[in-house]
N, C-alpha and C positions, 0 to 999 in steps of 0.2 A: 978583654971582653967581660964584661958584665955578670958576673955568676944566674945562671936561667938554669932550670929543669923541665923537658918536658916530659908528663905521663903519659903514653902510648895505650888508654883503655882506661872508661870508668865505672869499672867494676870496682870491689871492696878492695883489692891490692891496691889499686892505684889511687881509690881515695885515703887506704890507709897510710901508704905512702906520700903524699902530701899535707896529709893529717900531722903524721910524725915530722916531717920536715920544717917544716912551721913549729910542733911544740917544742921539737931542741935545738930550736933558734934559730933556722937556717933566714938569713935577710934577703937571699937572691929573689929572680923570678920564678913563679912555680903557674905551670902550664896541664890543665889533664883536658886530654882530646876522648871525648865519645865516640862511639858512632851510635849510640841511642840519644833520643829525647829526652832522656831523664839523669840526675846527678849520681854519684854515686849512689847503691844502693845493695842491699841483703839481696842471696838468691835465694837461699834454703825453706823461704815460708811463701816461697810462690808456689809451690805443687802441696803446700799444710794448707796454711791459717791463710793468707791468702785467697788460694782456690777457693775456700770453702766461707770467705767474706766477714771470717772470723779478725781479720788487722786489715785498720786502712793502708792506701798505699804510700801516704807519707809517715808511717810508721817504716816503712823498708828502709828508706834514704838513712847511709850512715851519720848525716849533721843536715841540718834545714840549710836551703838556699846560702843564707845570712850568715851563717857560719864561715864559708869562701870570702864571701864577698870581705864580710870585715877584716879577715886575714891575709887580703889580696892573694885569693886564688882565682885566679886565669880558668873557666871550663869554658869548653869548645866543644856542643853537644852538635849533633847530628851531622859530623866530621867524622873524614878516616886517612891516617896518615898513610900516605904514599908512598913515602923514600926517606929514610933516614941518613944525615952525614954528619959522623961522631965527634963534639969539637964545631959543629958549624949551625946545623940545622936539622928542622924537620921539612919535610913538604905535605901540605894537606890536601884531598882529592878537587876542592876548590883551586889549587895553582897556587895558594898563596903559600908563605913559609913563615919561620917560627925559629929565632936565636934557640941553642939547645948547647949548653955546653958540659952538660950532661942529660941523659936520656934513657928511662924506665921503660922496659915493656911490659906491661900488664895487659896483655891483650886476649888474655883469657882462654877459651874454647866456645867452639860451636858445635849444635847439635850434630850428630851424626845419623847422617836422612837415607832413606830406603828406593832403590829406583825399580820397586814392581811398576807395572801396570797399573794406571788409575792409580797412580798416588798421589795427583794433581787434581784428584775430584773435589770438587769444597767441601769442607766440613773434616777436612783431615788436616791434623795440628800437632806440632810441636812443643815443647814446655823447655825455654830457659830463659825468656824474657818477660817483662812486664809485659808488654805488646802481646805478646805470645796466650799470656791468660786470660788477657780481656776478648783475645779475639773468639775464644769457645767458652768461657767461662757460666754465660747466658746462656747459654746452650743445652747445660746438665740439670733439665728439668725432670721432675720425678714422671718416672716410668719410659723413658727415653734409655735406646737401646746403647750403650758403651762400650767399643774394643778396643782394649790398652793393649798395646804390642809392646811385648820388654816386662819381663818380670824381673827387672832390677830396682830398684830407692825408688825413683821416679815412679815408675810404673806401679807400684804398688801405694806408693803414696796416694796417688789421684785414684786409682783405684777404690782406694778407702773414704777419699773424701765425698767421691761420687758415687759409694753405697749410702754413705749416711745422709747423702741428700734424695735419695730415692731410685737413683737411675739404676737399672739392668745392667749390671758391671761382667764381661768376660775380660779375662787375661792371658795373650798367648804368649808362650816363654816358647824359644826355638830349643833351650837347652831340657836336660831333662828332669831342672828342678828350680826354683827362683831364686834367687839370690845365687847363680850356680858359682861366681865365680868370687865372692870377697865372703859368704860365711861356711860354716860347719853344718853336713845335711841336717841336724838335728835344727836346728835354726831354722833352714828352709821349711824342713815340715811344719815346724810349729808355725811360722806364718802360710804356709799352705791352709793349716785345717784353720787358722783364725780368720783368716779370708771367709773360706766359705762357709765357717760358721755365722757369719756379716752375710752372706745371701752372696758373694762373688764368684763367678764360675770361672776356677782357675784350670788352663790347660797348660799340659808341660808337652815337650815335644813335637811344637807344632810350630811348622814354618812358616809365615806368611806368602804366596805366591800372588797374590794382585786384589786387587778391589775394584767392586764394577758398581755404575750405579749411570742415570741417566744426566744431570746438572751435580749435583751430589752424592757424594757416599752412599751407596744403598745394603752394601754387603761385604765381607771381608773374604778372600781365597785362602783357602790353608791347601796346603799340599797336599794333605793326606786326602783332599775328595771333596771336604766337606767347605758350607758354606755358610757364613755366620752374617745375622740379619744384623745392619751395623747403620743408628742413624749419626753417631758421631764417630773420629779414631782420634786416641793419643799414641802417637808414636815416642817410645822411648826407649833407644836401642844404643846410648854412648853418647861422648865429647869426642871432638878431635882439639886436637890444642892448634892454637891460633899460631901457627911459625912462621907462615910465607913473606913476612915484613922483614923476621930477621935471615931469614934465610938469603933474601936478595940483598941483603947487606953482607953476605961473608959471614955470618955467625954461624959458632959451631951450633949443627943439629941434630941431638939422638932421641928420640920421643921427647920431643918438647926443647925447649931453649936451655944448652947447657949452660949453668950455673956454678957456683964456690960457695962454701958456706957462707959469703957474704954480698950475695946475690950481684955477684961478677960474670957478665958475660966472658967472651974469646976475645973483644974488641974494650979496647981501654976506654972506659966514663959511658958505656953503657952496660945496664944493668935489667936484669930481670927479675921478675917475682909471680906468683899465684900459677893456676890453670897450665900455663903457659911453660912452666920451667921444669926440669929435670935436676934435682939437685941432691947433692949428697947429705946423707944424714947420720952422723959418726954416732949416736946411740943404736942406729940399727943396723950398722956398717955394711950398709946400700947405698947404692942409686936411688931416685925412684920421684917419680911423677905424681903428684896428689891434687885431687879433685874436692878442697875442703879450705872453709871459713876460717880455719885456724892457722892452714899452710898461707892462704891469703894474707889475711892479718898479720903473722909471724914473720913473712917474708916482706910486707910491708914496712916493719919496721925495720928490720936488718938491713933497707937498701937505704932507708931515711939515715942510720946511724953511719953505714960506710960513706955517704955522699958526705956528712958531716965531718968524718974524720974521726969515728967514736966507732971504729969496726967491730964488731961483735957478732960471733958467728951463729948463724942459725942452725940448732940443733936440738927439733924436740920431738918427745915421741907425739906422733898425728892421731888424733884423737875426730871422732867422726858421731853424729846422729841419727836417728830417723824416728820422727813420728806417727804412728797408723792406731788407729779408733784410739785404746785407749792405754797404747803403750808406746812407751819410750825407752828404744833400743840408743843406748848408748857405747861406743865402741872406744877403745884405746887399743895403738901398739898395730898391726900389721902381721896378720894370718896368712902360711901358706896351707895348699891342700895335704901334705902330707904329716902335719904337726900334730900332735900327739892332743887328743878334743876328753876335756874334763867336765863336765856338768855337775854347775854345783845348783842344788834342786831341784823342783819336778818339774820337767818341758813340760808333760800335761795343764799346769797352772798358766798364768800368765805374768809370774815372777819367777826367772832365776834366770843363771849368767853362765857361760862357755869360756871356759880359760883354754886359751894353746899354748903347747909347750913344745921347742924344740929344744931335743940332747938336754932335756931337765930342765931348761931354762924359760918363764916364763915370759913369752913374746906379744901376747896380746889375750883381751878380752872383750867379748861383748853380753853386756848387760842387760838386760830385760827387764825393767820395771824392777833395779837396782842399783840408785845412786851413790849409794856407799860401795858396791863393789865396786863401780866407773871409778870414784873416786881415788879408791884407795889403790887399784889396780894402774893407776898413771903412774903415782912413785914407786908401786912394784917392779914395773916393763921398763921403766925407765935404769932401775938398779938392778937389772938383769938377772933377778928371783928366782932360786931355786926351791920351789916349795915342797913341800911333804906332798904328794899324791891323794892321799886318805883325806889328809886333812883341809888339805886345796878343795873336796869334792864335800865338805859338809858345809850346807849354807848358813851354821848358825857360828863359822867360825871366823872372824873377820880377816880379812887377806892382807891387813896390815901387819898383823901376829905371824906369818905367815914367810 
Protein backbone atom coordinates (compact mmCIF):
# COMPACT_ATOMS: atom_id res chain seq x y z
CA UNK A 1 0.00 0.00 0.00
CA UNK A 2 1.16 3.26 -0.83
CA UNK A 3 2.13 5.33 2.27
CA UNK A 4 -1.14 8.03 2.73
CA UNK A 5 -2.10 10.05 5.98
CA UNK A 6 -5.24 11.12 6.57
CA UNK A 7 -6.10 14.36 9.01
CA UNK A 8 -9.40 13.86 10.67
CA UNK A 9 -10.13 18.06 11.42
CA UNK A 10 -8.70 21.28 10.03
CA UNK A 11 -8.02 23.08 12.85
CA UNK A 12 -4.23 24.22 13.84
CA UNK A 13 -3.18 20.48 15.02
CA UNK A 14 -4.02 19.05 12.06
CA UNK A 15 -2.78 21.70 9.67
CA UNK A 16 0.30 21.58 11.94
CA UNK A 17 0.59 18.17 11.52
CA UNK A 18 0.72 17.97 7.84
CA UNK A 19 2.69 21.06 7.91
CA UNK A 20 5.45 19.07 9.81
CA UNK A 21 4.96 16.07 7.73
CA UNK A 22 5.91 17.58 4.55
CA UNK A 23 8.89 19.68 6.28
CA UNK A 24 10.64 16.31 7.59
CA UNK A 25 10.32 14.78 4.31
CA UNK A 26 7.54 12.69 4.69
CA UNK A 27 6.88 11.68 0.39
CA UNK A 28 3.46 9.72 1.11
CA UNK A 29 -0.10 10.96 0.55
CA UNK A 30 -1.18 13.56 3.03
CA UNK A 31 -5.14 14.11 3.21
CA UNK A 32 -6.85 16.92 6.00
CA UNK A 33 -10.73 16.56 6.04
CA UNK A 34 -12.81 19.76 7.43
CA UNK A 35 -15.85 20.07 8.23
CA UNK A 36 -15.73 23.97 7.83
CA UNK A 37 -15.28 26.03 4.54
CA UNK A 38 -12.09 27.46 5.36
CA UNK A 39 -8.32 25.98 5.56
CA UNK A 40 -6.54 25.65 8.40
CA UNK A 41 -6.68 28.46 10.67
CA UNK A 42 -5.83 30.37 14.40
CA UNK A 43 -8.83 30.30 16.82
CA UNK A 44 -7.44 32.64 19.67
CA UNK A 45 -8.02 36.09 17.77
CA UNK A 46 -11.48 35.28 16.75
CA UNK A 47 -13.09 36.47 20.23
CA UNK A 48 -9.68 39.65 20.15
CA UNK A 49 -8.49 41.14 17.03
CA UNK A 50 -10.89 39.52 14.94
CA UNK A 51 -14.16 40.37 16.74
CA UNK A 52 -13.17 43.70 16.97
CA UNK A 53 -11.99 44.08 12.97
CA UNK A 54 -8.65 44.66 14.13
CA UNK A 55 -6.96 41.36 11.51
CA UNK A 56 -8.37 40.25 8.48
CA UNK A 57 -9.50 36.92 7.99
CA UNK A 58 -6.68 35.59 5.86
CA UNK A 59 -4.44 36.77 8.48
CA UNK A 60 -5.89 33.52 10.71
CA UNK A 61 -5.06 30.80 7.96
CA UNK A 62 -1.90 29.14 9.36
CA UNK A 63 -0.26 29.08 5.36
CA UNK A 64 -2.18 30.75 2.24
CA UNK A 65 -4.11 28.29 0.00
CA UNK A 66 -0.76 27.83 -2.25
CA UNK A 67 1.20 26.65 0.38
CA UNK A 68 -0.87 22.93 0.20
CA UNK A 69 -1.33 23.03 -3.04
CA UNK A 70 2.42 23.21 -3.88
CA UNK A 71 3.33 20.78 -1.38
CA UNK A 72 0.48 18.27 -2.45
CA UNK A 73 -1.61 18.58 0.26
CA UNK A 74 -5.01 16.96 -0.24
CA UNK A 75 -7.91 19.47 1.95
CA UNK A 76 -11.43 18.18 1.80
CA UNK A 77 -13.28 21.20 3.29
CA UNK A 78 -16.93 21.08 4.12
CA UNK A 79 -16.49 17.16 4.73
CA UNK A 80 -16.93 14.95 7.98
CA UNK A 81 -15.44 11.62 8.37
CA UNK A 82 -17.77 8.91 9.14
CA UNK A 83 -15.88 5.81 9.96
CA UNK A 84 -12.55 5.04 10.33
CA UNK A 85 -10.63 1.52 9.50
CA UNK A 86 -6.95 1.61 10.80
CA UNK A 87 -4.61 0.28 7.93
CA UNK A 88 -7.37 0.75 5.27
CA UNK A 89 -9.41 3.86 5.12
CA UNK A 90 -11.49 6.65 6.05
CA UNK A 91 -15.27 7.07 4.95
CA UNK A 92 -16.51 10.70 4.46
CA UNK A 93 -20.25 11.77 5.09
CA UNK A 94 -20.41 11.97 1.16
CA UNK A 95 -20.20 7.78 0.79
CA UNK A 96 -17.00 8.16 -0.60
CA UNK A 97 -13.55 6.79 0.96
CA UNK A 98 -10.03 7.85 1.26
CA UNK A 99 -6.64 5.18 1.38
CA UNK A 100 -5.29 5.95 5.12
CA UNK A 101 -2.64 4.00 6.13
CA UNK A 102 -2.11 6.03 8.82
CA UNK A 103 -4.75 8.28 10.56
CA UNK A 104 -4.69 11.66 12.72
CA UNK A 105 -7.42 12.86 14.70
CA UNK A 106 -7.44 16.45 15.19
CA UNK A 107 -10.96 16.91 15.49
CA UNK A 108 -10.91 19.34 17.96
CA UNK A 109 -13.88 20.41 20.34
CA UNK A 110 -17.27 22.05 20.20
CA UNK A 111 -18.95 24.44 21.89
CA UNK A 112 -20.73 23.59 24.85
CA UNK A 113 -24.71 24.95 24.33
CA UNK A 114 -27.25 25.61 26.99
CA UNK A 115 -30.92 24.00 26.60
CA UNK A 116 -33.01 26.77 28.50
CA UNK A 117 -35.94 28.14 27.10
CA UNK A 118 -35.66 30.34 24.05
CA UNK A 119 -32.35 29.47 23.31
CA UNK A 120 -33.19 29.05 19.83
CA UNK A 121 -34.41 32.76 19.55
CA UNK A 122 -32.25 34.51 16.77
CA UNK A 123 -29.72 36.75 17.78
CA UNK A 124 -28.26 34.13 20.29
CA UNK A 125 -24.56 33.06 19.31
CA UNK A 126 -21.94 31.07 19.99
CA UNK A 127 -17.93 31.92 19.55
CA UNK A 128 -15.58 29.07 18.13
CA UNK A 129 -15.75 29.44 14.50
CA UNK A 130 -15.22 31.91 11.75
CA UNK A 131 -18.87 31.43 10.75
CA UNK A 132 -19.69 31.83 14.24
CA UNK A 133 -18.35 35.82 14.32
CA UNK A 134 -19.45 36.87 11.14
CA UNK A 135 -22.77 35.76 12.07
CA UNK A 136 -23.28 38.58 15.18
CA UNK A 137 -20.28 40.44 14.63
CA UNK A 138 -22.46 43.44 12.70
CA UNK A 139 -24.57 43.17 15.30
CA UNK A 140 -22.31 44.95 18.19
CA UNK A 141 -23.37 48.41 17.24
CA UNK A 142 -22.80 51.23 19.80
CA UNK A 143 -25.46 51.42 22.43
CA UNK A 144 -26.92 47.88 21.71
CA UNK A 145 -27.86 45.96 24.74
CA UNK A 146 -25.05 42.71 25.34
CA UNK A 147 -25.35 39.45 27.51
CA UNK A 148 -22.31 37.42 27.60
CA UNK A 149 -23.28 34.22 29.70
CA UNK A 150 -19.86 32.59 31.01
CA UNK A 151 -17.44 34.70 32.64
CA UNK A 152 -14.54 32.61 31.43
CA UNK A 153 -11.52 33.60 28.41
CA UNK A 154 -14.31 33.80 26.02
CA UNK A 155 -16.68 35.59 27.69
CA UNK A 156 -14.72 38.23 28.88
CA UNK A 157 -12.87 38.65 25.93
CA UNK A 158 -15.81 39.66 23.72
CA UNK A 159 -17.00 41.38 26.53
CA UNK A 160 -14.07 43.72 26.24
CA UNK A 161 -14.11 44.09 22.86
CA UNK A 162 -17.81 44.93 22.75
CA UNK A 163 -17.27 47.72 25.52
CA UNK A 164 -14.72 49.42 23.54
CA UNK A 165 -16.96 49.36 20.67
CA UNK A 166 -19.86 51.02 22.45
CA UNK A 167 -22.33 48.26 23.23
CA UNK A 168 -24.12 47.85 26.82
CA UNK A 169 -21.91 45.01 28.04
CA UNK A 170 -23.53 42.56 31.13
CA UNK A 171 -21.79 39.51 32.24
CA UNK A 172 -23.52 36.46 33.99
CA UNK A 173 -20.97 34.14 35.75
CA UNK A 174 -23.33 31.09 37.35
CA UNK A 175 -20.11 30.79 39.63
CA UNK A 176 -19.33 33.08 42.24
CA UNK A 177 -16.42 34.84 40.64
CA UNK A 178 -15.00 34.92 36.89
CA UNK A 179 -12.47 33.02 35.96
CA UNK A 180 -13.74 30.65 38.96
CA UNK A 181 -12.12 27.69 37.94
CA UNK A 182 -8.23 28.08 36.17
CA UNK A 183 -7.14 31.47 38.31
CA UNK A 184 -6.45 32.82 41.96
CA UNK A 185 -9.42 34.97 43.41
CA UNK A 186 -6.99 37.75 43.45
CA UNK A 187 -7.04 37.61 39.59
CA UNK A 188 -10.74 37.35 39.29
CA UNK A 189 -11.10 40.64 41.24
CA UNK A 190 -8.73 42.38 39.49
CA UNK A 191 -10.45 41.57 36.17
CA UNK A 192 -13.89 41.96 37.94
CA UNK A 193 -13.12 45.78 39.00
CA UNK A 194 -11.28 46.25 35.26
CA UNK A 195 -14.37 45.34 33.57
CA UNK A 196 -16.38 47.63 35.11
CA UNK A 197 -14.12 50.18 35.37
CA UNK A 198 -14.58 49.74 31.08
CA UNK A 199 -18.40 50.49 31.87
CA UNK A 200 -19.25 46.38 31.98
CA UNK A 201 -21.83 45.27 34.26
CA UNK A 202 -20.44 42.10 35.79
CA UNK A 203 -22.78 39.70 37.71
CA UNK A 204 -21.38 36.75 39.60
CA UNK A 205 -24.00 34.20 40.93
CA UNK A 206 -26.40 34.22 38.46
CA UNK A 207 -27.86 31.41 36.63
CA UNK A 208 -29.33 31.80 33.38
CA UNK A 209 -32.98 30.23 33.39
CA UNK A 210 -34.43 31.00 29.71
CA UNK A 211 -34.85 33.96 27.35
CA UNK A 212 -37.97 35.14 25.95
CA UNK A 213 -38.39 37.52 23.13
CA UNK A 214 -41.08 37.48 20.18
CA UNK A 215 -38.76 36.51 16.59
CA UNK A 216 -35.58 37.46 18.54
CA UNK A 217 -33.88 37.75 21.72
CA UNK A 218 -35.68 40.40 23.71
CA UNK A 219 -34.54 39.51 27.25
CA UNK A 220 -32.26 37.20 29.25
CA UNK A 221 -34.02 35.01 32.60
CA UNK A 222 -31.78 34.77 35.66
CA UNK A 223 -33.07 32.79 38.37
CA UNK A 224 -32.78 34.87 40.85
CA UNK A 225 -36.33 36.99 39.45
CA UNK A 226 -34.70 39.18 37.53
CA UNK A 227 -34.76 40.09 33.88
CA UNK A 228 -32.17 41.48 31.82
CA UNK A 229 -33.15 43.66 28.61
CA UNK A 230 -30.83 41.64 25.97
CA UNK A 231 -30.81 42.85 22.19
CA UNK A 232 -27.83 40.33 21.37
CA UNK A 233 -26.37 36.99 23.75
CA UNK A 234 -22.84 35.44 23.57
CA UNK A 235 -23.13 32.24 25.02
CA UNK A 236 -19.70 30.96 26.47
CA UNK A 237 -20.05 28.35 28.87
CA UNK A 238 -16.96 25.33 27.69
CA UNK A 239 -15.69 22.73 24.86
CA UNK A 240 -16.58 19.27 24.84
CA UNK A 241 -13.92 17.56 23.02
CA UNK A 242 -14.88 15.98 19.66
CA UNK A 243 -14.57 11.84 20.66
CA UNK A 244 -17.69 10.16 19.03
CA UNK A 245 -15.48 9.24 15.81
CA UNK A 246 -12.97 7.49 17.87
CA UNK A 247 -14.92 6.17 20.19
CA UNK A 248 -16.95 4.08 17.42
CA UNK A 249 -13.77 2.90 16.46
CA UNK A 250 -12.73 1.15 19.86
CA UNK A 251 -10.43 3.92 20.92
CA UNK A 252 -9.58 4.13 24.49
CA UNK A 253 -11.73 7.20 25.96
CA UNK A 254 -11.08 9.23 29.23
CA UNK A 255 -11.92 13.02 28.78
CA UNK A 256 -10.84 13.13 25.45
CA UNK A 257 -8.76 10.68 23.14
CA UNK A 258 -6.27 8.83 25.20
CA UNK A 259 -2.84 9.44 24.02
CA UNK A 260 1.30 8.59 24.82
CA UNK A 261 3.69 11.01 24.81
CA UNK A 262 3.92 10.34 21.15
CA UNK A 263 0.58 11.09 20.30
CA UNK A 264 -0.42 7.22 20.01
CA UNK A 265 -3.75 6.15 20.32
CA UNK A 266 -4.96 2.32 21.89
CA UNK A 267 -5.25 1.34 18.07
CA UNK A 268 -1.81 0.96 16.04
CA UNK A 269 -1.23 3.97 13.15
CA UNK A 270 -3.69 6.07 14.53
CA UNK A 271 -2.90 8.96 16.31
CA UNK A 272 -4.24 11.87 18.06
CA UNK A 273 -3.40 15.43 18.83
CA UNK A 274 -4.92 19.03 20.06
CA UNK A 275 -8.48 19.71 21.70
CA UNK A 276 -9.27 16.37 21.40
CA UNK A 277 -6.55 14.33 23.30
CA UNK A 278 -5.93 13.40 26.95
CA UNK A 279 -2.29 12.97 27.35
CA UNK A 280 0.39 12.63 29.71
CA UNK A 281 2.89 15.19 30.53
CA UNK A 282 6.02 13.95 32.63
CA UNK A 283 7.17 17.64 33.56
CA UNK A 284 3.76 17.84 35.37
CA UNK A 285 3.43 14.12 36.18
CA UNK A 286 -0.31 14.26 34.95
CA UNK A 287 -2.78 13.40 32.78
CA UNK A 288 -4.63 16.07 31.43
CA UNK A 289 -6.66 17.61 28.54
CA UNK A 290 -5.52 21.18 27.16
CA UNK A 291 -7.53 23.58 25.35
CA UNK A 292 -4.46 25.75 23.82
CA UNK A 293 -2.30 26.77 20.54
CA UNK A 294 0.67 25.57 21.92
CA UNK A 295 -0.69 21.91 23.04
CA UNK A 296 -2.10 22.10 19.19
CA UNK A 297 1.07 22.97 17.63
CA UNK A 298 3.34 20.74 20.02
CA UNK A 299 1.25 17.78 19.63
CA UNK A 300 1.23 18.48 15.83
CA UNK A 301 4.54 17.96 15.57
CA UNK A 302 5.17 14.90 17.86
CA UNK A 303 2.62 12.92 15.68
CA UNK A 304 4.42 14.32 12.34
CA UNK A 305 7.77 13.10 13.86
CA UNK A 306 6.48 9.46 15.31
CA UNK A 307 4.62 8.78 11.82
CA UNK A 308 8.28 9.61 10.33
CA UNK A 309 10.10 7.44 12.54
CA UNK A 310 11.90 10.30 14.43
CA UNK A 311 9.65 9.63 17.82
CA UNK A 312 10.04 12.34 20.13
CA UNK A 313 8.05 12.74 23.04
CA UNK A 314 5.88 15.55 23.86
CA UNK A 315 6.46 17.08 27.08
CA UNK A 316 6.00 20.74 27.76
CA UNK A 317 4.93 22.90 30.42
CA UNK A 318 1.44 24.50 28.64
CA UNK A 319 1.72 27.88 28.43
CA UNK A 320 -1.78 29.95 27.70
CA UNK A 321 -3.01 33.80 26.98
CA UNK A 322 -5.61 36.28 27.10
CA UNK A 323 -6.20 39.59 25.79
CA UNK A 324 -8.86 42.21 27.42
CA UNK A 325 -8.48 46.37 26.75
CA UNK A 326 -5.20 46.79 27.50
CA UNK A 327 -3.64 43.89 29.13
CA UNK A 328 -2.11 40.83 28.47
CA UNK A 329 -2.37 38.06 30.79
CA UNK A 330 0.08 35.60 30.09
CA UNK A 331 0.03 32.13 31.95
CA UNK A 332 2.54 29.21 32.23
CA UNK A 333 2.55 25.85 34.24
CA UNK A 334 -1.02 24.54 35.54
CA UNK A 335 -2.79 26.00 38.97
CA UNK A 336 -4.69 24.11 41.23
CA UNK A 337 -7.22 25.68 43.86
CA UNK A 338 -5.39 24.84 46.81
CA UNK A 339 -1.73 25.95 45.82
CA UNK A 340 0.00 28.18 47.85
CA UNK A 341 -0.92 32.21 45.63
CA UNK A 342 2.23 34.77 45.80
CA UNK A 343 1.72 38.34 44.38
CA UNK A 344 4.38 39.68 43.10
CA UNK A 345 3.26 43.56 42.96
CA UNK A 346 0.31 45.62 43.28
CA UNK A 347 -3.13 43.89 42.00
CA UNK A 348 -4.41 47.50 42.29
CA UNK A 349 -2.11 48.43 39.12
CA UNK A 350 -2.56 46.89 36.10
CA UNK A 351 0.96 45.23 36.07
CA UNK A 352 1.97 42.31 38.11
CA UNK A 353 2.01 38.43 38.26
CA UNK A 354 0.57 35.45 40.63
CA UNK A 355 3.05 32.66 41.10
CA UNK A 356 1.56 29.12 42.60
CA UNK A 357 3.36 27.10 44.65
CA UNK A 358 2.74 23.58 45.74
CA UNK A 359 4.86 21.78 48.78
CA UNK A 360 7.57 24.80 47.81
CA UNK A 361 7.61 24.11 44.47
CA UNK A 362 6.93 26.54 41.77
CA UNK A 363 3.98 25.21 39.50
CA UNK A 364 2.78 27.88 37.64
CA UNK A 365 2.33 31.70 36.90
CA UNK A 366 0.14 34.06 35.53
CA UNK A 367 1.36 37.45 34.37
CA UNK A 368 -0.20 40.55 33.87
CA UNK A 369 1.32 43.02 31.70
CA UNK A 370 4.55 41.00 32.58
CA UNK A 371 6.60 39.49 29.85
CA UNK A 372 9.64 38.98 31.52
CA UNK A 373 7.98 37.21 34.30
CA UNK A 374 6.00 34.85 31.60
CA UNK A 375 9.28 34.42 30.26
CA UNK A 376 11.40 33.59 32.81
CA UNK A 377 8.72 31.81 34.73
CA UNK A 378 8.59 28.88 31.60
CA UNK A 379 12.17 27.70 32.54
CA UNK A 380 11.31 28.16 36.20
CA UNK A 381 8.00 25.55 36.33
CA UNK A 382 9.55 23.59 33.91
CA UNK A 383 12.86 23.07 36.46
CA UNK A 384 10.57 22.54 39.24
CA UNK A 385 11.72 25.95 41.44
CA UNK A 386 11.88 26.26 44.77
CA UNK A 387 12.04 29.84 45.29
CA UNK A 388 12.52 32.04 48.33
CA UNK A 389 8.94 33.26 49.35
CA UNK A 390 10.03 36.96 50.16
CA UNK A 391 11.91 37.27 47.53
CA UNK A 392 9.46 35.34 44.82
CA UNK A 393 6.94 38.30 46.20
CA UNK A 394 9.24 41.45 45.28
CA UNK A 395 8.49 42.49 41.72
CA UNK A 396 11.92 44.13 41.15
CA UNK A 397 13.48 40.75 41.70
CA UNK A 398 13.73 38.75 38.43
CA UNK A 399 12.45 34.98 38.86
CA UNK A 400 15.27 33.85 36.85
CA UNK A 401 17.65 34.73 39.99
CA UNK A 402 15.30 32.95 41.85
Amino acid sequence: MTESVVIVGAGEAGGQTAISLRQGGYEGSITIVGDEPYIPYERPALSKQFLARELEQERLYLRAAEFYAKRNISIKLNERVTAIAPGNCVTLSDGSSIAAQSIVLATGGRVRSMTADGVDLKNIHYLRTIDDVLSFRDALEPGINLAVVGGGYIGLEVAAVASRLGCKVTVLEMGGRVLNRVVAPVVSEFYTRVHREEGVNIRTGVTVSGFEGEKQVEHVLCSDGSKLTADVVIIGIGIIPNIELAESAGLEINNGIVVDAFTRTSTDKVYAVGDCTNHPNDLLGRRLRLESVQNAVSQGKAAANTILGKESPYAEVPWFWSDQYDIKLQMTGISDPDDQVVVRGDSDTRSFSVCYLRDGILVAVHALNRPKDFLQAKKAVAAKATPNISRLADPGTPIKEL
